[in-house]
C-alpha positions as CSV (number, residue, x, y, z in Angstrom):
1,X,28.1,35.9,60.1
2,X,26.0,38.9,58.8
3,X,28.8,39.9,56.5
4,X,28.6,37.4,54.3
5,X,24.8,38.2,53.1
6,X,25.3,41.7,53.1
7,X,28.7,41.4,50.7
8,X,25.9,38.7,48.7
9,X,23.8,41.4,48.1
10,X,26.5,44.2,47.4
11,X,27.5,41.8,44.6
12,X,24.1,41.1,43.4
13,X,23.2,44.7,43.0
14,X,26.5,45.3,41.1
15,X,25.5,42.5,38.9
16,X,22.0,43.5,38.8
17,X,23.5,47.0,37.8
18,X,25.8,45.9,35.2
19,X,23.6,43.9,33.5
20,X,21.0,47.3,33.5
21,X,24.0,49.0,31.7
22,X,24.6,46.4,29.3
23,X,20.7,45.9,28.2
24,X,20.5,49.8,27.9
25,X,23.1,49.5,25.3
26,X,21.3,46.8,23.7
27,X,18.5,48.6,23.5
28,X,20.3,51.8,22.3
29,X,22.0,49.7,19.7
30,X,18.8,48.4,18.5
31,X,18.0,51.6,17.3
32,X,21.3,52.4,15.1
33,X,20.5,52.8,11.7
34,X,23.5,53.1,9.3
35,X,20.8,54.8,7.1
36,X,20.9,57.4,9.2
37,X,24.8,57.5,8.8
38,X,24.9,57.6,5.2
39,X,22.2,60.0,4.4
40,X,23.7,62.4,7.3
41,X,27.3,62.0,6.0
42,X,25.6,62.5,2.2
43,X,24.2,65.9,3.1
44,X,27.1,66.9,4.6
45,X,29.4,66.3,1.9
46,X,27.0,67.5,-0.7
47,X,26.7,71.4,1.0
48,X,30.4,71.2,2.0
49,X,31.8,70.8,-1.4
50,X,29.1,73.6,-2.7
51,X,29.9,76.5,0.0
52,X,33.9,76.1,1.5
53,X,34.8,79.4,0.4
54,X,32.2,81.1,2.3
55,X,33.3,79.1,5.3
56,X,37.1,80.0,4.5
57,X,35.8,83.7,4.5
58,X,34.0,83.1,7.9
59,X,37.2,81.6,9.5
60,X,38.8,84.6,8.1
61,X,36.6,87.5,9.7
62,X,36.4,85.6,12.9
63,X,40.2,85.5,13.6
64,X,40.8,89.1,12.8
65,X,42.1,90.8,15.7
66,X,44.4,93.1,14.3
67,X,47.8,91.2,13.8
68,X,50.3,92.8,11.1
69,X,50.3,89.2,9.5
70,X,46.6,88.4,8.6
71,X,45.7,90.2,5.5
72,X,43.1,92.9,5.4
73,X,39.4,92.4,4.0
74,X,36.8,95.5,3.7
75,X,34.0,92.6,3.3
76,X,32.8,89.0,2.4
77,X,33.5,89.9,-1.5
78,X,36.5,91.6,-1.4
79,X,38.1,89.0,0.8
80,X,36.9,86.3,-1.8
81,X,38.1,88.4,-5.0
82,X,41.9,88.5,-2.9
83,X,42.3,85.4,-2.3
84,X,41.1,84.5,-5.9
85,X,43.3,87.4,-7.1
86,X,46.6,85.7,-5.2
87,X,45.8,82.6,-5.0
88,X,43.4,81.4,-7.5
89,X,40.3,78.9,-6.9
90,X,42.6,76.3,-5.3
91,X,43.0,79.4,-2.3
92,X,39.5,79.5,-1.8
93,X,39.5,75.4,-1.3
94,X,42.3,75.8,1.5
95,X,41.1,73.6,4.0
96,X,38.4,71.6,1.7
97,X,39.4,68.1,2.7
98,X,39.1,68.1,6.3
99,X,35.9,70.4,6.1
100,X,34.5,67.3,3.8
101,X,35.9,64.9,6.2
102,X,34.5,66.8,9.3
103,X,31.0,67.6,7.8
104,X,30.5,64.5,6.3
105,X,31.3,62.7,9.6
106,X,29.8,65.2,11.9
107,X,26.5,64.9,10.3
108,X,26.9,61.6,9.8
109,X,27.4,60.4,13.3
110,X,25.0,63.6,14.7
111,X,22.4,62.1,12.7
112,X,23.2,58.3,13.5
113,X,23.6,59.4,17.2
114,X,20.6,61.7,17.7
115,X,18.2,59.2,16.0
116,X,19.1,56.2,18.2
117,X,19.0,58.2,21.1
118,X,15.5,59.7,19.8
119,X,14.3,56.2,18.7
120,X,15.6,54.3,22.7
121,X,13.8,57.7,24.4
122,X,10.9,56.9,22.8
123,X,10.7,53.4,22.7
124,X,7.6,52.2,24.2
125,X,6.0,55.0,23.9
126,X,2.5,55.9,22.3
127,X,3.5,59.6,23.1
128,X,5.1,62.2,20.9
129,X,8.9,63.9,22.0
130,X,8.7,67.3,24.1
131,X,10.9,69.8,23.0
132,X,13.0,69.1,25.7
133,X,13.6,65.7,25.5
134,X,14.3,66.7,21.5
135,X,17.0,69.3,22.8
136,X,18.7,66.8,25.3
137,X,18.9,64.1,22.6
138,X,20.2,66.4,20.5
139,X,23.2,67.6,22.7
140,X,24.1,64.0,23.7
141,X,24.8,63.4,20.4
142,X,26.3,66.8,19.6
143,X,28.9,65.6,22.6
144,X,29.3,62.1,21.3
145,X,30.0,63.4,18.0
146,X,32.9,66.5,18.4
147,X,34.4,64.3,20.7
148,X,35.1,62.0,17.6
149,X,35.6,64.9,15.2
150,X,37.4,68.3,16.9
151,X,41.0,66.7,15.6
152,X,39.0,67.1,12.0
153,X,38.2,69.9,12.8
154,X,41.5,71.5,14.2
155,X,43.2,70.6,11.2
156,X,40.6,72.5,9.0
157,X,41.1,75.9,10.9
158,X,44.7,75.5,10.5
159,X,45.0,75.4,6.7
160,X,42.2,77.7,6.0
161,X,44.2,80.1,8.0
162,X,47.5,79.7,6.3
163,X,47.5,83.1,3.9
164,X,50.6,82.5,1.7
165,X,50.2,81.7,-1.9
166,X,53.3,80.3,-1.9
167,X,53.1,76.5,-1.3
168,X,56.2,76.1,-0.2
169,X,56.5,79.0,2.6
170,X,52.8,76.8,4.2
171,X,53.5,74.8,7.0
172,X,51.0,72.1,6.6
173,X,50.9,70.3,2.9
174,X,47.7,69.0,3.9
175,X,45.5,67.9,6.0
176,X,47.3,64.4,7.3
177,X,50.1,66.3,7.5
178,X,48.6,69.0,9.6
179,X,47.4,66.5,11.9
180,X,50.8,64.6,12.0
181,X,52.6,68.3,12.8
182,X,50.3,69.3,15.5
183,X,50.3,65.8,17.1
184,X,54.3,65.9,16.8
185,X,54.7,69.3,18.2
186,X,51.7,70.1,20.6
187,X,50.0,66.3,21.0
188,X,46.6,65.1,21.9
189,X,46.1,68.5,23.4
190,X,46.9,70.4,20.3
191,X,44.2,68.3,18.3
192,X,41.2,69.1,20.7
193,X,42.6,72.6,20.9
194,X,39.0,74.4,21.1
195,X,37.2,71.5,22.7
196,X,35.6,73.3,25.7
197,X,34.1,76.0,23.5
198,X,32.7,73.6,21.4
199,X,31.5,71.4,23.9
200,X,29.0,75.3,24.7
201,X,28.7,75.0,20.5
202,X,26.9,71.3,21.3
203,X,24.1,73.8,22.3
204,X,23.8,74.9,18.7
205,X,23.1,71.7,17.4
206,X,20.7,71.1,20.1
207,X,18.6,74.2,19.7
208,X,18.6,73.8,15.8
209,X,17.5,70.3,16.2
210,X,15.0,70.7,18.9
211,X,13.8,73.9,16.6
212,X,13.3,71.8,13.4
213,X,11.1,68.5,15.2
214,X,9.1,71.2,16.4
215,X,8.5,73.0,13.3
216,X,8.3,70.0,11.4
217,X,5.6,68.6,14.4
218,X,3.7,72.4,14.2
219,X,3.5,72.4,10.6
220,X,2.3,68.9,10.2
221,X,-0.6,69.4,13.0
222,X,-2.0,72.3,11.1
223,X,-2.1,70.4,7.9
224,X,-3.6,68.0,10.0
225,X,-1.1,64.9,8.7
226,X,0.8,62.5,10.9
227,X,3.7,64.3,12.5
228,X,6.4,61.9,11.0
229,X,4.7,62.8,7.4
230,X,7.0,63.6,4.5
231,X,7.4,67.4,3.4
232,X,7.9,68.9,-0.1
233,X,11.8,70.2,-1.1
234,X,10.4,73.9,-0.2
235,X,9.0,73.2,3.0
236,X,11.7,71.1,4.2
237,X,14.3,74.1,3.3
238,X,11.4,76.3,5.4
239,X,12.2,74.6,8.3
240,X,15.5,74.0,7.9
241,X,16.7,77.7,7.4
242,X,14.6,79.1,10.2
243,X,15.5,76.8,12.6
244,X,19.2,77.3,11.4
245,X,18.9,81.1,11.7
246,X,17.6,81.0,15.4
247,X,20.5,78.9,16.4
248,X,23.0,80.9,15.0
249,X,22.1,84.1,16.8
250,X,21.8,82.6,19.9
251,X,25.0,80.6,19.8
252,X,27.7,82.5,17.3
253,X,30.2,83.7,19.8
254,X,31.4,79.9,20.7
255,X,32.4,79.5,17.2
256,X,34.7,82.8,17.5
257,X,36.4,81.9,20.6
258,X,37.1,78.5,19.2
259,X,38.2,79.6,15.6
260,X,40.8,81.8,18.0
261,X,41.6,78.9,20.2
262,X,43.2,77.4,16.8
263,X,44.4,79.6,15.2
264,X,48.1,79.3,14.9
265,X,49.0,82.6,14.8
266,X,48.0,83.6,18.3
267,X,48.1,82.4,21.6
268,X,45.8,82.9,24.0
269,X,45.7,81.0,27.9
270,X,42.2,79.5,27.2
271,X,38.9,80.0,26.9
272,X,38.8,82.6,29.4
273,X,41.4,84.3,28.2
274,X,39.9,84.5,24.5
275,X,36.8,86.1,25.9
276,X,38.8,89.0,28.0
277,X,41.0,90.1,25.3
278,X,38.4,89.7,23.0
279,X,36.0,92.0,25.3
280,X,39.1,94.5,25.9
281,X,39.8,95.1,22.6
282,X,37.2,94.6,20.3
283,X,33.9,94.7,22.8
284,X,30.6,93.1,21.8
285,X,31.0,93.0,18.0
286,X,34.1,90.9,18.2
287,X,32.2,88.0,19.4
288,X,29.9,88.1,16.4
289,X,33.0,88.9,13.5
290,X,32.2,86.9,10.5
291,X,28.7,86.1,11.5
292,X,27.0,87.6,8.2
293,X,29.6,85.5,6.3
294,X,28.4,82.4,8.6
295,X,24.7,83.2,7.8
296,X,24.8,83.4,4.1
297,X,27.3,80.0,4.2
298,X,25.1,77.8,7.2
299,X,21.8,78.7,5.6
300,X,22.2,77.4,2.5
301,X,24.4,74.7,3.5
302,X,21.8,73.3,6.4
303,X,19.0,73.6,3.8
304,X,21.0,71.3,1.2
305,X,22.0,68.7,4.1
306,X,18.7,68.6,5.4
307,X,16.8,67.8,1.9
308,X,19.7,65.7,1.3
309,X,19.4,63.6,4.4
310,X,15.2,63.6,4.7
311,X,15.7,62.0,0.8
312,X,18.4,59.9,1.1
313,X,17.4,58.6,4.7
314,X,13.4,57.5,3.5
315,X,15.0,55.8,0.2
316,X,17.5,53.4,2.2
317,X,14.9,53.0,5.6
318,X,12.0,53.0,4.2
């Protein structure tokens, strides 16, 4: 006889939980913005299409461990004059489409994610975000968003690292039909090949993110204007690059050991493994190969998504 209340209020608290859930996502809903999307997926495209080849050189440095195969640069110009010199512009373009693809929608959906989960952590609020609760928002949508995009992403490293300039002699024509091979031949695994490392790369994002509210928040409380108050071009590139720079050098190595997890030219066990032979045989400085390449490309290129998106996303929300 006492089972039967006790089993009542098993159910009713599974019920009571459920329905929790489901009005959480409500409310998380309530704050998507496809604003947000667009003027993410805007800026994204606008600095990818401006500054590929500086990614294709970064790809480049950051795989070279010393195979026969990979062709030899002395530095960021004279790998950019080679493959100009053998390949022409297209050569520096390898890769473009999915890098459009994957920027476009990883900024996109990091911006769409991050500002719903900003917007439902905040709601009710009269208080301002702490930096932490800026940095956590910022991962959970870092997460959220490579899970959706590594396949992109994959594919990109694949045909930026193809070095013949003879089209027939590539094995991928293209991007679907990179990720049609490596689905055929290696499967789902094959397309989130370099997953783990950039599930640590989610920390990137975060700290960049968490770096430019704050600078943003700073500069706006000595001016002494509402936090949320629009900046000029300049300062929004201010804050942008800095805060770009200081998550860079904290977080660069991820991007090597993934680059190497996808590479199709090597094969390592994991991420474990990556890091070992990468310690053994090329010490400290092979975890930050390519990383003056990186700076001079990310810079530039988070500085035009940024003014992109802050312009884009007050003309369609406001």
């Amino acid at each position: 006889m006492n089972s039967a209340p006790n089993h009542g209020a098993v159910n009713g608290t599974e019920a009571v939980s459920a329905g929790s859930v489901v009005g959480h996502v409500q409310q998380m809903f309530g704050h998507v913005k496809l604003g947000n999307l667009v003027a993410g997926l805007s800026g994204g495209v606008a600095s990818t299409l401006v500054l590929h080849p500086l990614d294709l050189v970064k790809i480049r440095f950051a795989v070279s461990d010393g195979l026969d195969l990979r062709p030899k640069y002395r530095g960021i110009m004279h790998c950019m004059r080679s493959v100009w010199v053998q390949e022409g512009f297209r050569g520096l373009y390898q890769g473009v489409t999915p890098n459009v693809w994957g920027a476009g929608a990883s900024w996109g959906l990091y911006f769409l994610f991050y500002n719903a989960i900003k917007g439902y952590t905040k709601e009710g609020r009269e208080t301002e975000l702490s930096a932490t609760e800026h940095l956590v928002s910022a991962a959970q949508a870092g997460i959220l968003t490579l899970t959706l995009t590594n396949p992109i992403w994959v594919t990109k490293t694949r045909l930026v690292l193809q070095y013949s300039a003879d089209p027939s002699s590539k094995r991928y024509k293209g991007m679907v039909d990179a990720l049609v091979k490596i689905y055929r031949l290696e499967g789902v695994a094959g397309l989130y090949k370099g997953y783990v490392p950039g599930l640590f790369g989610t920390s990137h994002g975060a700290l960049q993110f968490m770096a430019y509210e704050e600078l943003k928040r700073d500069y706006n409380k000595y001016k002494k204007v509402p936090s949320e108050a629009k900046l000029s071009a300049l300062e929004y590139i201010t804050m942008a690059a800095l805060s770009k720079i200081f998550a860079v050098v904290t977080t660069y190595p991820y991007q090597v050991v993934r680059a190497r997890l996808q590479d199709q030219h090597n094969r390592y066990d994991g991420v474990v493994d990556v890091v070992r032979r990468t310690w053994r045989n090329e010490g400290a400085a092979g975890f930050y190969k390519g990383i003056i390449a990186n700076v001079i490309r990310v810079t530039p290129a988070c500085c035009i998504t940024f003014v992109v998106y802050e312009n884009v996303s007050r003309l369609l929300l406001r």
